[in-house]
C-alpha positions in Angstrom: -7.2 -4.0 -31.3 -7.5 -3.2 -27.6 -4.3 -3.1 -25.5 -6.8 -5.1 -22.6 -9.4 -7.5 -21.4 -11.7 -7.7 -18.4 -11.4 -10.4 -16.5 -12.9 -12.2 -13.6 -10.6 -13.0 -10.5 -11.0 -15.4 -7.5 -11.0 -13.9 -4.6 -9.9 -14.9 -1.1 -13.8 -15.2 0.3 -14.1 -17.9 -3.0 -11.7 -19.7 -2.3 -12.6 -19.7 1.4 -15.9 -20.7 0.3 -14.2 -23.3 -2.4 -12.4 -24.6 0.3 -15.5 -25.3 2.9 -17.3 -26.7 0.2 -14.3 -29.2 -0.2 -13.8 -29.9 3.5 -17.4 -30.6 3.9 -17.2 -33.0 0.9 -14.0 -34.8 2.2 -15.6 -35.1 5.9 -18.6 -37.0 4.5 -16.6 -39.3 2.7 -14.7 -39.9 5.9 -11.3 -39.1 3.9 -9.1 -36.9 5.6 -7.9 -34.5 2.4 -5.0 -31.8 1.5 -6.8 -28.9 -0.4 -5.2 -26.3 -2.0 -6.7 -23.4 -4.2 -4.5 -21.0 -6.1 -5.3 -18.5 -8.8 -4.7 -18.3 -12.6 -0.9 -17.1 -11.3 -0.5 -20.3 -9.4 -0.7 -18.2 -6.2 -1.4 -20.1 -3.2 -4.9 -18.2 -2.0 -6.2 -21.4 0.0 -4.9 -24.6 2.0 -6.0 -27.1 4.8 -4.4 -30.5 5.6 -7.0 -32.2 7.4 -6.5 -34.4 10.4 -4.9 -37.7 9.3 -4.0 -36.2 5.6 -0.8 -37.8 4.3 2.2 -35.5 4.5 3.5 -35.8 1.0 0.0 -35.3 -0.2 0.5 -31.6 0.8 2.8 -31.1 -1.9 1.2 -33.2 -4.6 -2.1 -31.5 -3.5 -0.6 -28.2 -4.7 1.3 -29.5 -7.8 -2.2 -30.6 -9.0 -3.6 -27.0 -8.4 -0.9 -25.5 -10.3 -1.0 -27.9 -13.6 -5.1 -27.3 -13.3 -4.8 -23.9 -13.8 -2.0 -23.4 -15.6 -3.1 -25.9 -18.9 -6.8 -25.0 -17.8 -8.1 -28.6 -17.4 -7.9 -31.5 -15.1 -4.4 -32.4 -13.7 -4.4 -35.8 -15.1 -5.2 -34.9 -18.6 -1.3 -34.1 -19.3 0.2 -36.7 -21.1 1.7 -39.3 -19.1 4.6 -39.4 -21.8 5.6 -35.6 -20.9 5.5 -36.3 -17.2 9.3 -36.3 -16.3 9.9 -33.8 -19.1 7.3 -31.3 -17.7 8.0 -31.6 -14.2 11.7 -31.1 -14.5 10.9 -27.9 -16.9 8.3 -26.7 -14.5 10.4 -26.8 -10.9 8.3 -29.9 -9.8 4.9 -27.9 -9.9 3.0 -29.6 -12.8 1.7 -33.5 -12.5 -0.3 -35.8 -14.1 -2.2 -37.2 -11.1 -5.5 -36.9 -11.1 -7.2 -34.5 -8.8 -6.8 -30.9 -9.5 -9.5 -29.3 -11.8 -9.7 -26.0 -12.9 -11.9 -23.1 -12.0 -13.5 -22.1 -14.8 -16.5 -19.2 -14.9 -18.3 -17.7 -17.5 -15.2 -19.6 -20.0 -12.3 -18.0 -17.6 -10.1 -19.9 -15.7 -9.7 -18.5 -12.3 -7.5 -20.5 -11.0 -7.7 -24.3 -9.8 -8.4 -26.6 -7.1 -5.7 -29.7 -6.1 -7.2 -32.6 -3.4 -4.8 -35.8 -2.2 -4.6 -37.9 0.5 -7.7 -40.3 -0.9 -8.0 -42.0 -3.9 -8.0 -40.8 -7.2 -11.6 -40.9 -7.4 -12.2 -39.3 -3.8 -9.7 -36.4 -4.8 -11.7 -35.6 -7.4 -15.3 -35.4 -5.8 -13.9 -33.5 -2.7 -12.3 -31.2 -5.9 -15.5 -30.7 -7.3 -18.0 -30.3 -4.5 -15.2 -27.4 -3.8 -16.3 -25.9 -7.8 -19.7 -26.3 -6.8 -19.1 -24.0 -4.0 -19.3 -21.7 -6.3 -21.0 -22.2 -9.2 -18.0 -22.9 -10.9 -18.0 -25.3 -14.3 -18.2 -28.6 -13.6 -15.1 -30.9 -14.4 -15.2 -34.1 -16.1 -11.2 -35.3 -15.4 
């Protein structure tokens, strides 16, 4: 039994990268976006609110981030049902709005990626042109 594991970690040039990949996405949708990319800790590494982005949206934006990578899936995969419960338990950080995926490479979750101020469905295409950036795994929410 070993003691530890290797594992990959994003760095800040990825999610710079992540993050241009995202901007570029939300620009030619003509969407003005809040992105935020933080690591499997949660750890803010990334952020831009866009000319025009909602306010609010800055903090949902990152709520969605943190519930990606922390459950390692889509934000709006957690069971509406558990909402309140899990949001109280979790300081506000974790939602079930849709629009944060996780990064996941080579089966490892590096962290994830949350995108409001759009639509549902815009948060999530600016989200994953931003995995794409990468070559991280493409999310399905």
């Amino acid at each position: 039994m070993s003691a530890t594991r290797p594992s990959l970690k994003l760095t800040h040039e990825g999610a710079l990268t992540m993050l241009a990949g995202a901007l570029a996405k939300a620009k030619e949708l003509g969407v003005p976006q809040n992105i935020n990319i933080v690591d499997e800790g949660g750890n803010l590494l990334a952020f831009v609110r866009m000319d025009g982005a909602k306010l609010l949206s800055r903090e949902t934006s990152l709520s969605k981030a943190i519930t990606a990578a922390s459950h390692r899936q889509p934000s709006g995969r957690l069971n509406p049902a558990d909402a309140v419960n899990l949001q109280l338990a979790a300081g506000q950080r974790l939602t079930n709005l849709v629009g944060g995926l996780p990064i996941i490479i080579e089966g490892q979750c590096l962290g994830g990626i949350g995108v409001g101020s759009g639509t549902g469905a815009q948060d999530i295409e600016v989200a994953r042109a931003g995995l794409a950036a990468i070559g991280a795994d493409d999310q399905t929410p």
